[in-house]
C-alpha positions as MATLAB code, in Angstrom:
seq = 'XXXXXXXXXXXXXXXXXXXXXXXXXXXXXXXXXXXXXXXXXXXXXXXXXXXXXXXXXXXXXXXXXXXXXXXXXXXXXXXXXXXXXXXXXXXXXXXXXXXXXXXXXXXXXXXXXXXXXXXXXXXXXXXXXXXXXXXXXXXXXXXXXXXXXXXXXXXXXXXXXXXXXXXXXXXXXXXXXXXXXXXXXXXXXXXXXXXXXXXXXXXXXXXXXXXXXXXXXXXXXXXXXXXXXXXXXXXXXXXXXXXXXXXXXXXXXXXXXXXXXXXXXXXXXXXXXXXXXXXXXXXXXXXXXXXXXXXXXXXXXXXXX';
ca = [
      -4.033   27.093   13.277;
      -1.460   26.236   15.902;
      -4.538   24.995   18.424;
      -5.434   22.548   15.330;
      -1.855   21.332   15.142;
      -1.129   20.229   18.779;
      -5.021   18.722   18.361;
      -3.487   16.662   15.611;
      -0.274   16.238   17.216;
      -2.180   14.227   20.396;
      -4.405   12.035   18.505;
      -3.748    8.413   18.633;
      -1.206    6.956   16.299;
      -0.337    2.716   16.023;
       2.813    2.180   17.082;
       2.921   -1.619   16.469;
       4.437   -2.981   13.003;
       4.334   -6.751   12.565;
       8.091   -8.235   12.059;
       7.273   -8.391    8.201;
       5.899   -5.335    7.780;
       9.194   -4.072    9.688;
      11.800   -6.116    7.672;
       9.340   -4.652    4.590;
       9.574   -0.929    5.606;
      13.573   -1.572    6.900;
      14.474   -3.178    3.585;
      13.045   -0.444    0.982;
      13.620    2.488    2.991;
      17.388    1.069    3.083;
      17.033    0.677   -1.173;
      15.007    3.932   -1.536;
      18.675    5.477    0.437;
      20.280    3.806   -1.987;
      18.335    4.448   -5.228;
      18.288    8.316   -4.176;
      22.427    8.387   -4.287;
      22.996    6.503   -7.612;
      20.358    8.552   -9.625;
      20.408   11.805   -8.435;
      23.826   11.874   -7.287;
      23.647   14.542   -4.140;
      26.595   15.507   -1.459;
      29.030   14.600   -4.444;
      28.165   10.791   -4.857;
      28.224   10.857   -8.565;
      31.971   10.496   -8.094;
      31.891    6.988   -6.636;
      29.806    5.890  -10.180;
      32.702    7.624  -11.832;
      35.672    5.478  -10.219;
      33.856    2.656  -10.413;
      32.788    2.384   -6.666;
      28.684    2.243   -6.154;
      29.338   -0.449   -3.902;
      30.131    2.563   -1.083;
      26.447    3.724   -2.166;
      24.836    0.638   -1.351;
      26.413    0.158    1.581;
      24.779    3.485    2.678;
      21.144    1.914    2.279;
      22.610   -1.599    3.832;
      23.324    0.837    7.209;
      20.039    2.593    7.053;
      18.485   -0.821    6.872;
      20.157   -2.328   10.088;
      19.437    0.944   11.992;
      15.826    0.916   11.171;
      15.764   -3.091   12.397;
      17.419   -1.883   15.824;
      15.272    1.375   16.282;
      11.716   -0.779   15.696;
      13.028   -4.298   17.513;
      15.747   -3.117   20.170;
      14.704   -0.416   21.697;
      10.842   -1.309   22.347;
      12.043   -4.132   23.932;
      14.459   -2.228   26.666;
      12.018    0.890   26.487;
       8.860   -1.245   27.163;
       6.913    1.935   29.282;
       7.793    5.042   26.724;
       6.767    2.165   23.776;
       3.245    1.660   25.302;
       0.945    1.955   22.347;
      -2.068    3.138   24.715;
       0.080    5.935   24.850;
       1.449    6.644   21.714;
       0.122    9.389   19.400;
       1.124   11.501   15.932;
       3.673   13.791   17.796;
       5.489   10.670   19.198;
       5.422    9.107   15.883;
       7.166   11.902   14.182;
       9.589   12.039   16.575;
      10.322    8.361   16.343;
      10.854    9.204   12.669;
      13.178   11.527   13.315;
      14.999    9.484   15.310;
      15.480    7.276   12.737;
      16.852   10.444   10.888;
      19.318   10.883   13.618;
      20.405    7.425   13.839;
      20.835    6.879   10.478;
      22.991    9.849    9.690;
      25.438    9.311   12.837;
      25.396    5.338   11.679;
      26.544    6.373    7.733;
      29.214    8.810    9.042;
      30.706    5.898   11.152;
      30.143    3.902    7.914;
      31.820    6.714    5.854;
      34.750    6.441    8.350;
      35.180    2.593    8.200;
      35.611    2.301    4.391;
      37.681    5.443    4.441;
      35.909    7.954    2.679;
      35.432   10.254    5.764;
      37.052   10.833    8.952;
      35.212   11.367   11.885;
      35.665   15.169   12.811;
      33.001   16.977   14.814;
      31.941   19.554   12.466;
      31.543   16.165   10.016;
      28.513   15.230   12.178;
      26.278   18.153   11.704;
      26.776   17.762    7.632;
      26.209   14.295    7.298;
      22.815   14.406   10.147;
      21.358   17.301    7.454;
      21.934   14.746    4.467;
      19.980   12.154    6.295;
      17.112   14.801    7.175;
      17.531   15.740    3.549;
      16.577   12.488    2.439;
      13.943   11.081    4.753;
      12.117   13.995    6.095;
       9.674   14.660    3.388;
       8.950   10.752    2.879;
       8.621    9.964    6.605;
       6.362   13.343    7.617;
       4.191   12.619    4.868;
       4.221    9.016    5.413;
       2.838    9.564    9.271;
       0.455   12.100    7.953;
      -0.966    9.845    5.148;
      -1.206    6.795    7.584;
      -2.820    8.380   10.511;
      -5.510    9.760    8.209;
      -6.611    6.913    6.131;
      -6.629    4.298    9.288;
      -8.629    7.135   11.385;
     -10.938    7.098    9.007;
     -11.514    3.413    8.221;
     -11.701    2.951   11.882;
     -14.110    5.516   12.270;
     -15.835    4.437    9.562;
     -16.369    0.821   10.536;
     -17.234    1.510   14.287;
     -20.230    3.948   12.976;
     -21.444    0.509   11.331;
     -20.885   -1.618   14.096;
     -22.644    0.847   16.528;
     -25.557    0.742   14.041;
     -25.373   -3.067   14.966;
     -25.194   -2.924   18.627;
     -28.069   -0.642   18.174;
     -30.088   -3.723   16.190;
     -28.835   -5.936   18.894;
     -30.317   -4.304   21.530;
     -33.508   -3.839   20.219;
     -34.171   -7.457   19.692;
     -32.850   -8.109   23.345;
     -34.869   -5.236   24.947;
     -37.146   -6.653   27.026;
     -35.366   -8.241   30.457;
     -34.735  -12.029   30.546;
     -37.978  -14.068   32.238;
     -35.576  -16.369   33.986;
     -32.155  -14.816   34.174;
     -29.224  -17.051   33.582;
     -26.828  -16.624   36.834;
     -23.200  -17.697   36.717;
     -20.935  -18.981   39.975;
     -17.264  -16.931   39.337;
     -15.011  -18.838   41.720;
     -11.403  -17.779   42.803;
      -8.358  -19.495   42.652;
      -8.478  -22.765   44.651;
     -12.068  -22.306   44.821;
     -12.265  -20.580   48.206;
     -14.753  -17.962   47.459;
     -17.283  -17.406   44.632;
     -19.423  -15.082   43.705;
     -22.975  -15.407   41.424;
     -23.688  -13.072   39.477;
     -26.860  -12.389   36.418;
     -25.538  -12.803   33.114;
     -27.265   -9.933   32.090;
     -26.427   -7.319   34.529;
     -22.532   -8.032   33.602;
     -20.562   -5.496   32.008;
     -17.377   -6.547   31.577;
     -14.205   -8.057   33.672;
     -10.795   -6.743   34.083;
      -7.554   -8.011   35.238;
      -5.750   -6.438   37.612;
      -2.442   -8.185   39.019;
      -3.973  -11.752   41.087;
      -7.622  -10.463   41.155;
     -10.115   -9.685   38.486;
     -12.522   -6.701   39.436;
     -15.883   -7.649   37.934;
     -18.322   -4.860   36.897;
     -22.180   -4.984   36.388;
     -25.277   -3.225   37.317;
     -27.753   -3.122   40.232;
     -30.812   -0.816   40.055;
     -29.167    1.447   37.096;
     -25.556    2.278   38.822;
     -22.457    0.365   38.660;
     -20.947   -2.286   40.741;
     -17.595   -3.201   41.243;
     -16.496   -6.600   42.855;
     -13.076   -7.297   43.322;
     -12.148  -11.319   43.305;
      -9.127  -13.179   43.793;
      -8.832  -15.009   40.711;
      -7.236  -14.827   37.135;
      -8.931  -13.472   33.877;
      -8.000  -17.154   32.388;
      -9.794  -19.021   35.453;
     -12.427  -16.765   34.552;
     -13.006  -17.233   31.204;
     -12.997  -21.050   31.828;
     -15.945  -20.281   34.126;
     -17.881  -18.931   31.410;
     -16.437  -20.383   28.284;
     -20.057  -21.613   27.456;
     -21.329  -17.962   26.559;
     -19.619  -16.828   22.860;
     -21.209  -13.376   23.517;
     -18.604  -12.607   26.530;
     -16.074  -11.656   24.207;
     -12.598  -11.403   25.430;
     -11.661   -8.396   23.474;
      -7.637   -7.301   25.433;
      -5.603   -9.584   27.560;
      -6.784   -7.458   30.598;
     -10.475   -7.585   29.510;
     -13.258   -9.529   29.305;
     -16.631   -7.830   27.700;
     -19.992   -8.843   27.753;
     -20.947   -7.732   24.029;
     -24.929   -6.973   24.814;
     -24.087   -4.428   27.232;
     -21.863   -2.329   24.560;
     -23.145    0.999   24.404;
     -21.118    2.390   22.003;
     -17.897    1.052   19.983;
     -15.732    4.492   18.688;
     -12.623    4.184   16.034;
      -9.788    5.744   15.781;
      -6.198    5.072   14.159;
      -5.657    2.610   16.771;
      -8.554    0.804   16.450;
     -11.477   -0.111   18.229;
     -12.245    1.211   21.776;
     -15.370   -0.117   23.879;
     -17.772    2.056   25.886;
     -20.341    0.878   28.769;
     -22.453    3.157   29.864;
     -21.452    4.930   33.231;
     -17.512    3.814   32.775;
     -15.230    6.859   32.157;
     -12.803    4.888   30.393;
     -12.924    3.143   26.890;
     -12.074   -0.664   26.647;
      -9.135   -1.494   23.969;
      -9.922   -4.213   21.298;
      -6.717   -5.424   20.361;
      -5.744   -5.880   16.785;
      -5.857   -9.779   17.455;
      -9.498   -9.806   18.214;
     -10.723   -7.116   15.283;
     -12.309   -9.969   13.476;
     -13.883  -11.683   16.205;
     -15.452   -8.442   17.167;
     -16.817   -7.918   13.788;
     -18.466  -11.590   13.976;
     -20.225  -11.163   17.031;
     -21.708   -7.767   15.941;
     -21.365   -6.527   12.803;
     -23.967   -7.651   10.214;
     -21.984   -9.317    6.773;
     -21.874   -6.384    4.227;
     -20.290   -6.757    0.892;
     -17.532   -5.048   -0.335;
     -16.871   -3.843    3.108;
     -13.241   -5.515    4.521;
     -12.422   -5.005    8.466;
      -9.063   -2.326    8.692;
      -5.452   -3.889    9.509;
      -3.316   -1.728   11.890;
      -0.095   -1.861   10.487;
];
């Protein structure tokens, strides 16, 4: 059981929430606070009804809504490296949550303090830290839970079609080009250049002022490193809709997929004989979809949230 769990707890989990979907989740969490206090009236809040003072109540969720806006906006931005989304699975997402647990009970207990309904004593902060977790633990856990699941397996889902597609795709591209198309890559200022068979390219990846450019020769894989930019690049071969820029770092030549796999992430990209898998970002979903997949009713491509 506990093997299963930290299986779980590693799998890949979206960290990115558009700025609406944020100022969406910020602003109801910060009424559902709210809501929960006036109706059912825990840690003695039915006596602000009583005196005639909900506006203390509200002011709780109106906290809990500008915390939520500096945990998902602020800190990404100073904590760039520990925010990577390559990087970020279930067990850092529920401890993001809880987080926001943390933050919002030590925010409300400053809040309490300010309008004079607390002061701030040390064995204050434990109390009003369990409220919070009180509150948003059960909503949050099964929140992450719920989310993971359903995108894991609409991802999943929708890359078991599109591989079904690549495998079409090859089949009516099987036999080797007659006349191979060859392509001149040039670096920046045009110093060096390198040819290289349309067919036999893989895909091209940035890497700080050079691009390394992969592709086969007699079944195993070549790597050539250029001095160039993935933009310079791209110009180079903008005449070719089937090299599908798929990540800001990557370039892919769609008839050499060999496999696309899903997850809650999203799409990842496999060539045959690279260890790694290729990100699609969530930009370039759809354009993905319209270079490979077949139109099928009824069938809509997943959002990351």
């Amino acid at each position: 059981m506990f093997s299963k769990m930290r299986v779980f707890l590693r799998q890949p989990f979206p960290f990115y929430i558009s700025l609406t979907r944020i100022l969406f989740f910020s602003f109801t969490t910060g009424l559902f606070v709210s809501v929960f206090l006036l109706i059912f009236k825990p840690f003695g809040s039915g006596a602000y009804i009583l005196e005639g003072r909900t506006w203390i109540l509200w002011g709780y969720g109106f906290v809990t809504f500008l915390i939520l806006l500096v945990d998902m906006l602020v800190w990404p931005a100073v904590f760039p490296g520990f925010f990577n989304e390559t990087k970020w699975n279930v067990s850092k997402g529920i401890g993001f949550q809880f987080w926001h647990i943390i933050s919002i009970g030590a925010a409300n207990l400053l809040y309490a303090a300010f309008v004079g309904e607390k002061e701030i004593r040390l064995l204050a902060v434990p109390g009003y830290l369990l409220q919070a977790l009180a509150v948003g633990f059960f909503p949050i856990t099964i929140g992450i839970f719920s989310i993971q699941s359903v995108l894991w397996k609409k991802f999943a889902e929708s890359a078991w079609h599109l591989n079904d597609n690549i495998l079409a795709l090859k089949s009516r591209t099987a036999e080797p080009e007659k006349n191979p198309e060859i392509v001149a890559l040039s670096s920046e200022g045009g110093k060096e250049e390198v040819e290289i068979r349309l067919q036999d390219l893989l895909f091209i990846k940035s890497a700080d002022n050079y691009v390394e450019i992969y592709r086969t020769e007699n079944n195993q894989i070549k790597r050539i490193l250029l001095r160039s930019s993935l933009k310079r690049i791209e110009q180079d071969l903008k005449d070719h809709p089937f090299l599908f820029k798929c990540h800001r770092a990557f370039l892919v030549n769609i008839k050499n997929i060999s496999r696309v796999a899903g997850n809650s992430q999203g799409y990842q990209l496999l060539f045959k004989g690279i260890e790694y898998a290729i990100p699609v970002s969530r930009y370039t979903s759809k354009n993905l979809f319209k270079l490979i997949a077949r139109p099928r009713s009824g069938r809509n491509l997943p959002r990351i949230i």
